[in-house]
N, C-alpha and C positions, 0 to 999 in steps of 0.2 A: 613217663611218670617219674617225679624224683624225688632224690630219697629219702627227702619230710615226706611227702604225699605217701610212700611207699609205707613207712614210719606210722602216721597217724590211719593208714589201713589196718595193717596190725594192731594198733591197739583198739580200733572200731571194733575188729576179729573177736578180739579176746575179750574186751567188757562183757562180761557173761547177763543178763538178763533173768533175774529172777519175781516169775509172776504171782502177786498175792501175797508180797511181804513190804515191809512188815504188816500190814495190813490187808484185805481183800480191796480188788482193784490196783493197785499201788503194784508198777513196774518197776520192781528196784534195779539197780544196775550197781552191780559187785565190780570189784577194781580188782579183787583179791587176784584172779588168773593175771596180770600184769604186774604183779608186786612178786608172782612166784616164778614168771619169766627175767632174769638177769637181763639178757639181749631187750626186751619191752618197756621194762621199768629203766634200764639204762637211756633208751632212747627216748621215753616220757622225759627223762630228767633233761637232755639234749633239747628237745624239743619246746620246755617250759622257760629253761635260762636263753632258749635261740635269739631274742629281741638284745641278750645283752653279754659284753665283755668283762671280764676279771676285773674289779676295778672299779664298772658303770654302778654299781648297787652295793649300799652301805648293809643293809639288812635283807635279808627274807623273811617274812611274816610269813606263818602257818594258821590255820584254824581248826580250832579242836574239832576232831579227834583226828581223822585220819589225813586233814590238809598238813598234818606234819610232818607226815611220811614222805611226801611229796617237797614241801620246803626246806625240810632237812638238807636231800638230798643239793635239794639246789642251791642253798649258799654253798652247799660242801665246793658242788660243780662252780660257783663263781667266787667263789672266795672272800664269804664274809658270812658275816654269825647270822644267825638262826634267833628269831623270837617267837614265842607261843604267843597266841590270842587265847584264853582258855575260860571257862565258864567260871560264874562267879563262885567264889569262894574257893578253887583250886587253887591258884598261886598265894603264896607264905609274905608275899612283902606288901608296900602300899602300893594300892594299885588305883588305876585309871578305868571307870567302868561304863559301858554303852545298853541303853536298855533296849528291844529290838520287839515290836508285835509277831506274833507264832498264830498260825489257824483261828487255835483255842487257849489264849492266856499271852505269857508275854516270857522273855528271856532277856538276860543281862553278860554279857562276856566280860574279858578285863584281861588287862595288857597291865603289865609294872611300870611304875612312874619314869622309871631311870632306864627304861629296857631302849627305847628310842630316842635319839636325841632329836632335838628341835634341825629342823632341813634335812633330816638324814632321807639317802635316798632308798627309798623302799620297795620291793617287789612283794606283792601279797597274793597269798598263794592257798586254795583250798580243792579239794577233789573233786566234787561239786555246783554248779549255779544250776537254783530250783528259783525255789521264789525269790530269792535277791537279799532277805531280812538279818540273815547271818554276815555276808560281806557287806550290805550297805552298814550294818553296823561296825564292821570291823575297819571298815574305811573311816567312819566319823569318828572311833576312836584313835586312829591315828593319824586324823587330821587335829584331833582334840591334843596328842601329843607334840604334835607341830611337826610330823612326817612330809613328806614331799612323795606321792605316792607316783611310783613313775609306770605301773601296771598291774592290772588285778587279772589274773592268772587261773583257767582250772583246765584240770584233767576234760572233763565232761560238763556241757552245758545241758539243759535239759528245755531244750528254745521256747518249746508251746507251755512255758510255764511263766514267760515272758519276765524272768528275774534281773535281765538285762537292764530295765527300764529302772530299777532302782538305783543302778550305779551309774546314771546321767552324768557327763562331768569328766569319767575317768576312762584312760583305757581298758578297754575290755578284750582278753583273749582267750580261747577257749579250742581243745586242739580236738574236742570230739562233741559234735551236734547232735544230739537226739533229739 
């Protein structure tokens, strides 16, 4: 076995499973036990920038809330800035907005005008892929910005929810399958 493989066993390990939240039925899957391991969370951040060198990626893109946690870390890890996707009305400047369909009603995120330059190259990054409608929107926003998306990124895929199918087009990688 090696040492990705050994790597994304540990964090399979530790995503904790919590049943009946937030809602009845609903298998949430907590990240928290891997954010409170240094060794875990160090090797998710290893594991997320592994496709790319110091240098390959102008930006990482996060998605609110906790894909920032995870993106942070990883421009830190490739060395370049860090941008929120954040829900509308959170960010203070002019911003760039994507509206996305949800179950029941609908959501809008938004990225700053000036946060992304036109061809900048981007890794987008969230904790996450359920049903797809939050990064497929976060991807048309920074296509709308003129990003050059060079991979969309999560912690945890959640497969039989098939959110894959919305990001048609792009690289998709995902270092844990449920």
């Amino acid at each position: 076995m090696t040492s990705s493989n050994h790597a994304i066993a540990a964090l399979t390990a530790a995503i904790r499973t919590v049943p009946d939240f937030p809602k009845p039925g609903v298998q949430f899957k907590d990240i928290t036990p891997v954010l409170a391991d240094a060794k875990l969370f160090a090797s998710c951040i290893e594991l997320l920038a592994a496709d790319f060198q110091p240098g390959a990626v102008d930006t990482v893109v996060g998605i609110d809330a906790r894909g920032f946690i995870f993106a942070a870390a990883t421009a830190l890890k490739l060395g370049c800035g860090f941008v929120p996707v954040r829900k509308k009305g959170k960010l203070p400047w002019k911003t760039l907005e994507e509206s996305y369909d949800l179950e029941y009603g609908s959501n809008t995120i938004a990225i700053h005008t000036d946060a992304v330059k036109p061809g900048a190259r981007v890794l987008l990054i969230d904790d996450v892929l359920a049903t797809g409608g939050t990064a497929a929107a976060a991807a048309a926003l920074l296509k709308k910005a003129g990003a050059n998306i060079l991979e969309v990124n999560f912690v945890i895929e959640l497969g039989f929810l098939n959110g894959r199918s919305k990001l048609r087009g792009l690289p998709v990688r995902s270092l844990v399958v449920f």
